[in-house]
PAZAPA-4460 file (N, C-alpha, C; in steps of 0.05 Angstrom, whole numbers, plus 32768, in hexadecimal, padded with zeros to 4 digits):
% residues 68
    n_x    n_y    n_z   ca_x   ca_y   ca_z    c_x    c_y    c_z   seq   type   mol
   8104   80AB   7DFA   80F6   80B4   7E12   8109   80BC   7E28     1      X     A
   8123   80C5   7E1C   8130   80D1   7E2E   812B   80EB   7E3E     2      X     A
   8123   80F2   7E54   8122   8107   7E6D   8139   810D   7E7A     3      X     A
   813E   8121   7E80   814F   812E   7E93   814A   812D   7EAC     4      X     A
   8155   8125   7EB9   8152   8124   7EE4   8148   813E   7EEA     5      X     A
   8154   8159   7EDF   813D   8170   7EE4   8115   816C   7EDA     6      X     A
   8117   815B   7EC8   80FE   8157   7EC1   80F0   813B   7ED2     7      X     A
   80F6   812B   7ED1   80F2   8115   7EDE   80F3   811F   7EFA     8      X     A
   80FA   813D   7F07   80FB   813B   7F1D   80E4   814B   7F21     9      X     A
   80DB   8154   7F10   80C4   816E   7F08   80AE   815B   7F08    10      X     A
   80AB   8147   7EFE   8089   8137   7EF5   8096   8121   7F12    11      X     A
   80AA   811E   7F25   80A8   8108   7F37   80AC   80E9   7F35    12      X     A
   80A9   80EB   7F13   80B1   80D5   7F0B   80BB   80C0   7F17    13      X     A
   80D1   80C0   7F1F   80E9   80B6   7F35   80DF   80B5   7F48    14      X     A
   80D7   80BF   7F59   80C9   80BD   7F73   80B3   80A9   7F75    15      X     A
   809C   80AC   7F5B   8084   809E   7F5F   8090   8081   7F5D    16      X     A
   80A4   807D   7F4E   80A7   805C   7F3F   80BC   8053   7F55    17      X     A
   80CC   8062   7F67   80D8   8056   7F79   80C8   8049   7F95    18      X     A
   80B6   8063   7F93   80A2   8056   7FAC   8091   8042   7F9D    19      X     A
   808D   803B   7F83   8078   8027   7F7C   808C   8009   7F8A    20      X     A
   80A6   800D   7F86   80B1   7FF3   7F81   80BA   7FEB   7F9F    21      X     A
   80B5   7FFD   7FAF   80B7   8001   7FD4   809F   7FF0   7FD6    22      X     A
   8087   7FF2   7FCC   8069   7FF0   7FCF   8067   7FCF   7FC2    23      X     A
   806F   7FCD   7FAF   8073   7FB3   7FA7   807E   7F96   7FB3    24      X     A
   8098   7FA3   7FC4   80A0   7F9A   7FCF   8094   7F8B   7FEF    25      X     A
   8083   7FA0   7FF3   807C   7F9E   8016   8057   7F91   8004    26      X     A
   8054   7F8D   7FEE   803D   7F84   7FE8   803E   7F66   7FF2    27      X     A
   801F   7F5C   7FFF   8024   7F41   8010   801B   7F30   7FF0    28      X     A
   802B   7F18   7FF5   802B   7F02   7FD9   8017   7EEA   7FED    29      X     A
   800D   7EE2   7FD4   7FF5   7EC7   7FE1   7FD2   7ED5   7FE9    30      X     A
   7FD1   7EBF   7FEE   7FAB   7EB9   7FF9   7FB2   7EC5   8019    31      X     A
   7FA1   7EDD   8015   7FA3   7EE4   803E   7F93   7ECB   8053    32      X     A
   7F9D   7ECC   8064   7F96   7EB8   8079   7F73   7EC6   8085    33      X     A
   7F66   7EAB   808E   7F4F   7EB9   808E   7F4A   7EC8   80AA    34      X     A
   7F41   7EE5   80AA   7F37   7F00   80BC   7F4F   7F08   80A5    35      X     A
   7F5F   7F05   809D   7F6E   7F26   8090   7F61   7F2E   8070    36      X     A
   7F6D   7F3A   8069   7F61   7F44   8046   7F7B   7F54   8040    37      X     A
   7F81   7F60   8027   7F95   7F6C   801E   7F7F   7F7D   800F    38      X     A
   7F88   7F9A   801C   7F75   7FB0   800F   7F90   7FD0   8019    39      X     A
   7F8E   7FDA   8010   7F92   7FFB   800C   7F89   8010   801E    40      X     A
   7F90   801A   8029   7F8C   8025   804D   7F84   8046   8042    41      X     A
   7F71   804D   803E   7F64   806B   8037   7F77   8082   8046    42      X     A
   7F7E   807B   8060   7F85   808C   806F   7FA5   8093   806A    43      X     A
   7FBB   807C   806B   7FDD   807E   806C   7FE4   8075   8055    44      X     A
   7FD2   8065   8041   7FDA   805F   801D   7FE7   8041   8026    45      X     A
   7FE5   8037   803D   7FEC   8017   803E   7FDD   8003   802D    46      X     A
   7FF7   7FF1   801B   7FDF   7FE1   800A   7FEC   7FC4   8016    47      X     A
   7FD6   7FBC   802B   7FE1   7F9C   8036   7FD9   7F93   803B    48      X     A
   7FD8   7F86   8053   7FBF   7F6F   8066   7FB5   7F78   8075    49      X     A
   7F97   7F79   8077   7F8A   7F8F   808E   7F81   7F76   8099    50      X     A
   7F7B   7F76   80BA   7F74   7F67   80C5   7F5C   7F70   80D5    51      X     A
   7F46   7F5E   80D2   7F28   7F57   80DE   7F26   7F5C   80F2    52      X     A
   7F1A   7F73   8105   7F11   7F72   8119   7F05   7F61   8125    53      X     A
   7F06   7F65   8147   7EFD   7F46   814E   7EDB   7F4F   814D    54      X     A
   7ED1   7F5E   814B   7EAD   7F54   8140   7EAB   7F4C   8125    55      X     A
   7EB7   7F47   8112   7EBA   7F3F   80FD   7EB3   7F4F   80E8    56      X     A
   7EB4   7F70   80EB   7EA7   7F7F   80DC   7EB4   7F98   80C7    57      X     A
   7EC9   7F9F   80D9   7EE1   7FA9   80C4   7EF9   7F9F   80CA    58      X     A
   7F04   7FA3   80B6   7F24   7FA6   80AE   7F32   7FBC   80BC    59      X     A
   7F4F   7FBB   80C4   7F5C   7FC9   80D8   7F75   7FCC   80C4    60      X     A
   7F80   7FE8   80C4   7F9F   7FE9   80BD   7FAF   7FD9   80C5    61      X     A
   7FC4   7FCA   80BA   7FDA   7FC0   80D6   7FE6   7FDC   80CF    62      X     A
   7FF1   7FF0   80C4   8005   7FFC   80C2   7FF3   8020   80D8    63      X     A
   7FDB   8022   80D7   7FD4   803B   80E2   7FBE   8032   80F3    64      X     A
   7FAF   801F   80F0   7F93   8011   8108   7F81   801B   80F6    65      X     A
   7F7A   802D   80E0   7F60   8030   80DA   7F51   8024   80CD    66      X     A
   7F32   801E   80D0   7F23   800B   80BD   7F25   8017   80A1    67      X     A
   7F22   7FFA   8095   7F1E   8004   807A   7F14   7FEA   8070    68      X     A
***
């Protein structure tokens, strides 16, 4: 399954699996504390701890503010 860096640079290869392991990294470990959740931000592609508005009704980016 050997590829060439011109090809692997062509399908992104390299790019996708470097940012997976960026993403892995900044992924929160454990049981979230209660008002947060760990969900996936529609808007900036953040996958972390969104935190509870204070009416108790959505979830907030920490990384951009938007509900989700």
């Amino acid at each position: 399954m050997a590829q060439t860096a011109t090809e692997l640079r062509e399908q992104d290869l390299l790019g996708r699996y470097l940012r997976s392991l960026v993403r892995d990294q900044e992924a929160p470990r454990g049981t979230p504390a209660p008002g947060h959740d760990v969900r996936t931000c529609p808007t900036c592609g953040h996958e972390g701890r969104f935190v509870l508005d204070p009416e108790g009704v959505w979830y907030s980016c920490t990384r951009c503010g938007h509900f989700a």
